[in-house]
C-alpha positions as a printed NumPy array, in Angstrom:
array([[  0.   ,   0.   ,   0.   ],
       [  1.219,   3.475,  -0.64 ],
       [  2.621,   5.457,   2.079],
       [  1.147,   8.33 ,   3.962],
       [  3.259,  11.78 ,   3.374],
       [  2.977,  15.451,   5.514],
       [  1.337,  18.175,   3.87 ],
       [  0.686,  21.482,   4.252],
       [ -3.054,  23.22 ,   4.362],
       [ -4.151,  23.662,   0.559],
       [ -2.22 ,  20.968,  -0.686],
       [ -4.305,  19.024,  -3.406],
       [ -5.006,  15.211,  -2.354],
       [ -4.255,  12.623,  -4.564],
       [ -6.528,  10.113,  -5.321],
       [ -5.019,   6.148,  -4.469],
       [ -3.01 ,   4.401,  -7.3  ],
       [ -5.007,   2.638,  -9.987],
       [ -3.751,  -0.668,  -8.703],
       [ -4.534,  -0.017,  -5.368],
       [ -8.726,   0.681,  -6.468],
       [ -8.193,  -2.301,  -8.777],
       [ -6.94 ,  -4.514,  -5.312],
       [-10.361,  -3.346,  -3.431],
       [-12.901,  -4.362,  -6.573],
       [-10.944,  -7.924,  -6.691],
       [-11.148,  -8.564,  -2.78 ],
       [-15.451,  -7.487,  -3.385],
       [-15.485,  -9.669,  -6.422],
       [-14.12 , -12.724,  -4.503],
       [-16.817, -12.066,  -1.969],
       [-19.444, -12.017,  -3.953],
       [-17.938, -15.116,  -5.634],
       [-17.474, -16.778,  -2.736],
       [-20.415, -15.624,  -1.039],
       [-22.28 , -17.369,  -4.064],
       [-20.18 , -20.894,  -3.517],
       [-22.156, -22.236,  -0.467],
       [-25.731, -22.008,  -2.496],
       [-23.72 , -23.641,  -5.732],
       [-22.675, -26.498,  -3.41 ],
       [-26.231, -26.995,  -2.21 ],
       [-27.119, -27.33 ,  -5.573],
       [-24.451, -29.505,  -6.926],
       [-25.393, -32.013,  -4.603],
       [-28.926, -32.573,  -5.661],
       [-26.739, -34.865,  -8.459],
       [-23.075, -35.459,  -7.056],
       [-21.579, -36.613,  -3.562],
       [-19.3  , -34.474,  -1.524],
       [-16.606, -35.99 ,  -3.158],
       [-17.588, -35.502,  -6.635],
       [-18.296, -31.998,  -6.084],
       [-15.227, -31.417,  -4.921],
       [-12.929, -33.156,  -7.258],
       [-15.313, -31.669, -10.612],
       [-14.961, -27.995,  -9.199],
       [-11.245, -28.393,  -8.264],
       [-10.098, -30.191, -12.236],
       [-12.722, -27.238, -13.823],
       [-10.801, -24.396, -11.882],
       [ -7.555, -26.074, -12.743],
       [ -8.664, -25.937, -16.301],
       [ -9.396, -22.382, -16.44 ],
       [ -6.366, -21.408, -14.319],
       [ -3.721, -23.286, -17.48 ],
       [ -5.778, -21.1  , -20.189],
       [ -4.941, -18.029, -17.609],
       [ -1.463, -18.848, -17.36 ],
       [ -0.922, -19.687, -21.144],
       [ -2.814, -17.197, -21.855],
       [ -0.767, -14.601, -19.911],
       [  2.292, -15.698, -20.628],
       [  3.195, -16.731, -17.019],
       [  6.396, -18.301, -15.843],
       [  6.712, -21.837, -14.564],
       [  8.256, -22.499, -11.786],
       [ 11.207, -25.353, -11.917],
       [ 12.577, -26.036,  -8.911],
       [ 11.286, -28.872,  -6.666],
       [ 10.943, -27.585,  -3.644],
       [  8.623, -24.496,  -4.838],
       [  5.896, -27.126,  -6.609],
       [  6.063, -28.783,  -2.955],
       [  4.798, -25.426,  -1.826],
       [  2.365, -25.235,  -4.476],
       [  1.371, -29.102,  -3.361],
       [  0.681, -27.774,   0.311],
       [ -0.942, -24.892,  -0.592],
       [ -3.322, -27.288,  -2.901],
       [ -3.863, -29.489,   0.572],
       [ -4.764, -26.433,   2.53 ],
       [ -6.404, -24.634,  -0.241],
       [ -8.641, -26.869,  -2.348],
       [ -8.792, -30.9  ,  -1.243],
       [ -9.769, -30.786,   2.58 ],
       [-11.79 , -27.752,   2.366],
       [-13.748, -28.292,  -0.778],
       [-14.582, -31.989,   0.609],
       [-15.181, -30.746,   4.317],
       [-18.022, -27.802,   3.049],
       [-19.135, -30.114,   0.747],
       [-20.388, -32.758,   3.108],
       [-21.208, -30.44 ,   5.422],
       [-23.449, -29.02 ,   3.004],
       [-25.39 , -32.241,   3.197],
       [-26.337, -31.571,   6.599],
       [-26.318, -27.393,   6.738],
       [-28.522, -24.94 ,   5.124],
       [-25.859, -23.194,   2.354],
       [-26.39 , -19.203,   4.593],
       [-25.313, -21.557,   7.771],
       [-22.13 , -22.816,   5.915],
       [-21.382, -19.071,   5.004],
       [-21.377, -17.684,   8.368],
       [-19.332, -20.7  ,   9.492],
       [-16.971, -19.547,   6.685],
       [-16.85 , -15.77 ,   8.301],
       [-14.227, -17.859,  10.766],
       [-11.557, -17.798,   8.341],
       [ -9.76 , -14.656,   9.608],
       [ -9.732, -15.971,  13.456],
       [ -7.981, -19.44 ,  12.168],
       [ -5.679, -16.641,  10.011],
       [ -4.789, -14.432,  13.129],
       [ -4.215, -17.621,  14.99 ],
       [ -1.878, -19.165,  12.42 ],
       [ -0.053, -15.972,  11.684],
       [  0.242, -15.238,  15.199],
       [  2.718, -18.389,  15.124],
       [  3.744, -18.283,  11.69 ],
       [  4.45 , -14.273,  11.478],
       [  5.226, -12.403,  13.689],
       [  5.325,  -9.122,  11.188],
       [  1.542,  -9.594,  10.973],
       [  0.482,  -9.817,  14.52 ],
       [ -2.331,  -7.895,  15.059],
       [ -2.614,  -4.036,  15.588],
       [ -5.323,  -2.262,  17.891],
       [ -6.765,  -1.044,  14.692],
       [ -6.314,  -4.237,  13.239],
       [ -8.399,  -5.806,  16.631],
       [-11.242,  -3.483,  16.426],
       [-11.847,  -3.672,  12.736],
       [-12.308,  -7.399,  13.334],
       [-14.264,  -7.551,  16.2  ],
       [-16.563,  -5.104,  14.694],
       [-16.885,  -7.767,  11.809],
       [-17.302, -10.668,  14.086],
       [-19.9  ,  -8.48 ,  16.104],
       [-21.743,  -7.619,  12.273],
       [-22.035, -11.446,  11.103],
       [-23.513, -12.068,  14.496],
       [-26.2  ,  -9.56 ,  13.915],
       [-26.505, -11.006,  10.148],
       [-27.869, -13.867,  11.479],
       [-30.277, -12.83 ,  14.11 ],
       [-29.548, -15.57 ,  16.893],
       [-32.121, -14.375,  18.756],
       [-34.469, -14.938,  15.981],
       [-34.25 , -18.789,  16.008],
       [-31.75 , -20.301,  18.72 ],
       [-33.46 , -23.461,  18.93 ],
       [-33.791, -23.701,  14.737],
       [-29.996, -23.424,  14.901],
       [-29.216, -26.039,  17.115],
       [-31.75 , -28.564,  15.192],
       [-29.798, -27.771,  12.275],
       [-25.955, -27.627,  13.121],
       [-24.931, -31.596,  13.709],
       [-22.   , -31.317,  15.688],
       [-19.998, -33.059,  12.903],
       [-20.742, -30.549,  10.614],
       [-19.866, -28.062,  12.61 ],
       [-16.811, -29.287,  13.011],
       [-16.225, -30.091,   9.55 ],
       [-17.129, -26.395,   8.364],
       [-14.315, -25.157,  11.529],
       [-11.745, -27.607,   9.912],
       [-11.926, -26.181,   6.382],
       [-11.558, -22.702,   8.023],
       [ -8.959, -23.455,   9.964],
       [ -7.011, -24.884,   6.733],
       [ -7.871, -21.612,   4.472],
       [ -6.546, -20.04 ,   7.365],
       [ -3.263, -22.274,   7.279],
       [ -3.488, -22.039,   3.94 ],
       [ -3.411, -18.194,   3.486],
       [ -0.455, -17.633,   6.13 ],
       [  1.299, -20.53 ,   4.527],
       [  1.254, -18.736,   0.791],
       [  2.209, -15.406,   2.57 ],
       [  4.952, -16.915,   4.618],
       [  6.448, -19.363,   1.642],
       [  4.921, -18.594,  -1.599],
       [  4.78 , -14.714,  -1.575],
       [  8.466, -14.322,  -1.607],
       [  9.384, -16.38 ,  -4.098],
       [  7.588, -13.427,  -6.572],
       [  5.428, -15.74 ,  -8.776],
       [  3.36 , -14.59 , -10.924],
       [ -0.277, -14.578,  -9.248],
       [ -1.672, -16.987, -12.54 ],
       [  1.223, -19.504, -11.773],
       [  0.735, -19.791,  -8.389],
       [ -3.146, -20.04 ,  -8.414],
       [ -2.574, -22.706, -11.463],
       [ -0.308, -24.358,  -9.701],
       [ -1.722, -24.901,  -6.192],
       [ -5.137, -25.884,  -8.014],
       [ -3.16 , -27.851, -10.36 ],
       [ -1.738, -29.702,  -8.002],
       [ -4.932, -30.462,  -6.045],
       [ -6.993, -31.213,  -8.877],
       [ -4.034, -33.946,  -9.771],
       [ -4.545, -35.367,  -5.713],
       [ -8.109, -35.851,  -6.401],
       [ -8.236, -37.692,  -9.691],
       [ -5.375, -40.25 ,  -7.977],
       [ -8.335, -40.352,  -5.05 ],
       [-11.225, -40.728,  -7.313],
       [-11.31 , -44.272,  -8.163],
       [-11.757, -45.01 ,  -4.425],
       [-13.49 , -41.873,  -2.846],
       [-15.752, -40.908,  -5.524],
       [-17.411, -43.364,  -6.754],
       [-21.159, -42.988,  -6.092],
       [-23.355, -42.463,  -9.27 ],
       [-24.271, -39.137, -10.541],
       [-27.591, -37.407, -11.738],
       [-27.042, -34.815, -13.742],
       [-29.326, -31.765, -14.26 ],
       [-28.592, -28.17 , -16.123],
       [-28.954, -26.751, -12.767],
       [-25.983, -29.158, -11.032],
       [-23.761, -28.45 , -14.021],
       [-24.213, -24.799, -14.112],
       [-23.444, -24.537, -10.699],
       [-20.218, -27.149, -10.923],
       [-18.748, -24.987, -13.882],
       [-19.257, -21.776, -12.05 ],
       [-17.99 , -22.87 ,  -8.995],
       [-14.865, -24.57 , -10.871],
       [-14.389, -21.844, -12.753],
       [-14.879, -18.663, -11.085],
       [-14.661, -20.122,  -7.856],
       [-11.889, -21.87 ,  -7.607],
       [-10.587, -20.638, -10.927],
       [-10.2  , -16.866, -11.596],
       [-10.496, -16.129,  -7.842],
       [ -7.505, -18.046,  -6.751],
       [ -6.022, -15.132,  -9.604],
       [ -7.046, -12.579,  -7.462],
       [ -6.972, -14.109,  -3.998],
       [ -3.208, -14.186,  -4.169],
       [ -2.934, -11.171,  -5.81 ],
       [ -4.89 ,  -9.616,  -2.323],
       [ -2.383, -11.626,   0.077],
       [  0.404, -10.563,  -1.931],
       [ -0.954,  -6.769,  -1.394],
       [ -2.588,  -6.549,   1.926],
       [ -1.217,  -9.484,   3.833],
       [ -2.811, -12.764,   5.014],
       [ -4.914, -11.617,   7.606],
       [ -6.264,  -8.795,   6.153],
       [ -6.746, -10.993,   2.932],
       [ -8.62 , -13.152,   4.976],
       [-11.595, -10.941,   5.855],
       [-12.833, -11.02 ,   2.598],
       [-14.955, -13.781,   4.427],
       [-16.802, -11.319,   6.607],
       [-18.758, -10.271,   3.552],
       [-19.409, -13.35 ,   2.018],
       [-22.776, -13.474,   4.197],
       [-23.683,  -9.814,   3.662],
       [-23.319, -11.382,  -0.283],
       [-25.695, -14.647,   0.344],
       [-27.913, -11.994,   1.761],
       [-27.872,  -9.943,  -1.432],
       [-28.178, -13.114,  -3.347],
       [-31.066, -13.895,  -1.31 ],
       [-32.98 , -11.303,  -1.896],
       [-32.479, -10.847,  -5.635],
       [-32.883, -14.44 ,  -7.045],
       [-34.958, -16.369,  -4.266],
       [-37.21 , -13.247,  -3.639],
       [-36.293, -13.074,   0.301],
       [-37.004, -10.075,   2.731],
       [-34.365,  -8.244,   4.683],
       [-35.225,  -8.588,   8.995],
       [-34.025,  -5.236,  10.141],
       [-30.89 ,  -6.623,  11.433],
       [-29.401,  -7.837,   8.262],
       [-28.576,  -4.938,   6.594],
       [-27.362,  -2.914,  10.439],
       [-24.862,  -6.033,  10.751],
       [-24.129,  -5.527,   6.78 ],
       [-23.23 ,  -2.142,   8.148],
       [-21.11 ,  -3.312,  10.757],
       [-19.271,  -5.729,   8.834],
       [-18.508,  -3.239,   6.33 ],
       [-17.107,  -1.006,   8.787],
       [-15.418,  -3.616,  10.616],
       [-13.429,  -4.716,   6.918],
       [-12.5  ,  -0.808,   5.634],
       [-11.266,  -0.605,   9.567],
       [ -9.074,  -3.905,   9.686],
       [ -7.582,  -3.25 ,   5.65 ],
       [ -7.068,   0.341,   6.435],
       [ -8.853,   0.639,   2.976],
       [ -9.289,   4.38 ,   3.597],
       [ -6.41 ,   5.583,   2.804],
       [ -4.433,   8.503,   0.731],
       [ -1.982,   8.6  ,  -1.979],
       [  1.609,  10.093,  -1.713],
       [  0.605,  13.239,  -1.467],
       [  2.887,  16.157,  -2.813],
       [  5.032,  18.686,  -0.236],
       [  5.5  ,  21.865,  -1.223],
       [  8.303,  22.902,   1.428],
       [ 11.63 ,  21.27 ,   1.471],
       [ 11.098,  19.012,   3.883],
       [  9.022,  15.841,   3.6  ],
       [  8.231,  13.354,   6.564],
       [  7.137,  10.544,   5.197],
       [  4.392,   8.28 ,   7.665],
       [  4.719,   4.747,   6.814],
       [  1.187,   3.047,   6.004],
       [  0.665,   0.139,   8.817]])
């Protein structure tokens, strides 16, 4: 992020860098995308098993991540030890989480899976707090995501239905949904900590840790996935765009945003994704907003622009001779 600079009074503000306004519409795409996956998965599995939705989506996002690559020209990396990077961040990434929501999602209503997802950046600030020590958390940092925790709590209304929620949370899919956070957030302080520095290109690393785990599930396919399969327009549509897009072009874009803003902040991309199910709600399924979805939307939006320090000013231009430049935290 661009620093901060001193200025005097009438000094003319410059607006932030293009790539910096490109980084924010990314990190809202993915959680829109993502905030989309959870309904896709419910769907998917009116025809495939847990397994089979997660190997299809991983080999279809694989598929579109080569063209990107090709496409663009990227670089392939050829020394060992950085494809067994690429094969852990595939682990953490792609295979346990994809089959973990994915059976959950048997068991859990798809806006139930989401706000389980909203986890993600506690697992992140736990795992960085052990991993990286750079990225322990500021005050700022603290309030902007306790103000997002607080917001996805008001999302969902407790209140509204306690006993509804414990009918339909199984423990083990509670747990399951907890473990696949718990590897993104792995996952995410593992690409920052081992991946990022090695200055891949954000196609070749996305290509290449979906690659890798799409490879991991075909070898596991003749044994896990072998149930038989109905399918309907409606389970491929949602298969292709959750391969594609999904686990596809937002991979792109998801390491482009770790790269940029760092794992934890990356990471609470996930507060939105139920302010997007919301959204999605209310536009295809014909839903109504309870008063306390769009305050906690509120919150949660807040709580994000707080923790990513999204508000924030170009270099700015000093007309004196002396310039004291505040480094951006």
């Amino acid at each position: 992020m661009p620093a901060v600079t001193a200025h005097a009074p009438g000094d003319t503000l410059v607006r932030p860098a293009p790539a910096a306004r490109g980084m924010v519409v990314k990190y809202l795409a993915l959680a829109l995308i993502w905030g989309s996956s959870f309904l896709l998965i419910k769907v998917a599995l009116e025809g495939l098993a847990p397994v089979q939705v997660a190997l299809t989506r991983t080999v279809l996002g694989a598929l579109a991540l080569v063209v990107v690559a090709l496409a663009t020209r990227s670089s392939w990396p050829r020394d060992p030890r950085t494809w067994g990077h690429l094969v852990a961040l595939g682990l953490l990434l792609c295979v346990l989480p994809f089959i973990a929501f994915a059976w959950a999602g048997q068991h859990l209503a798809s806006g139930l899976s989401s706000i389980f997802n909203a986890t993600t950046p506690l697992m992140t600030a736990a795992a960085a707090a052990a991993l990286l020590p750079a990225e322990r958390l500021t005050a700022r940092q603290r309030v902007g995501l306790a103000l997002g925790i607080v917001g996805v709590v008001v999302i969902v209304g407790p209140w509204t239905y306690v006993s509804d929620l414990a009918a339909s949370a199984p423990v083990a899919a509670v747990l399951a949904c907890l473990g696949a956070t718990a590897c993104y957030g792995l996952g995410m302080t593992y690409l920052r900590r081992f991946v990022t520095p090695l200055h891949l290109p954000a196609p070749t690393v996305a290509a290449g840790q979906v690659g890798t785990a799409a490879v991991v599930m075909l070898l596991l396919a003749p044994v896990v996935a072998r149930e038989p399969v109905t399918l309907s327009t409606s389970v491929v549509l949602s298969v292709v765009a959750l391969g594609v897009l999904g686990t596809g072009i937002a991979y792109v874009w998801n390491t482009q945003v770790v790269a940029a803003w760092g794992a934890q902040r990356a990471s609470t991309v996930t507060y939105l994704t139920p302010v997007a199910g919301v959204g999605l709600g209310m536009a295809v399924l014909g839903e109504h907003l309870a008063w306390h979805e769009p305050v906690g939307g509120v919150l949660v939006g807040v709580g994000v622009v707080v923790a990513q320090g999204a508000v924030r000013l170009g270099p700015l231009p000093w007309r004196g001779s002396r310039r004291d430049d505040l480094a951006a935290r």
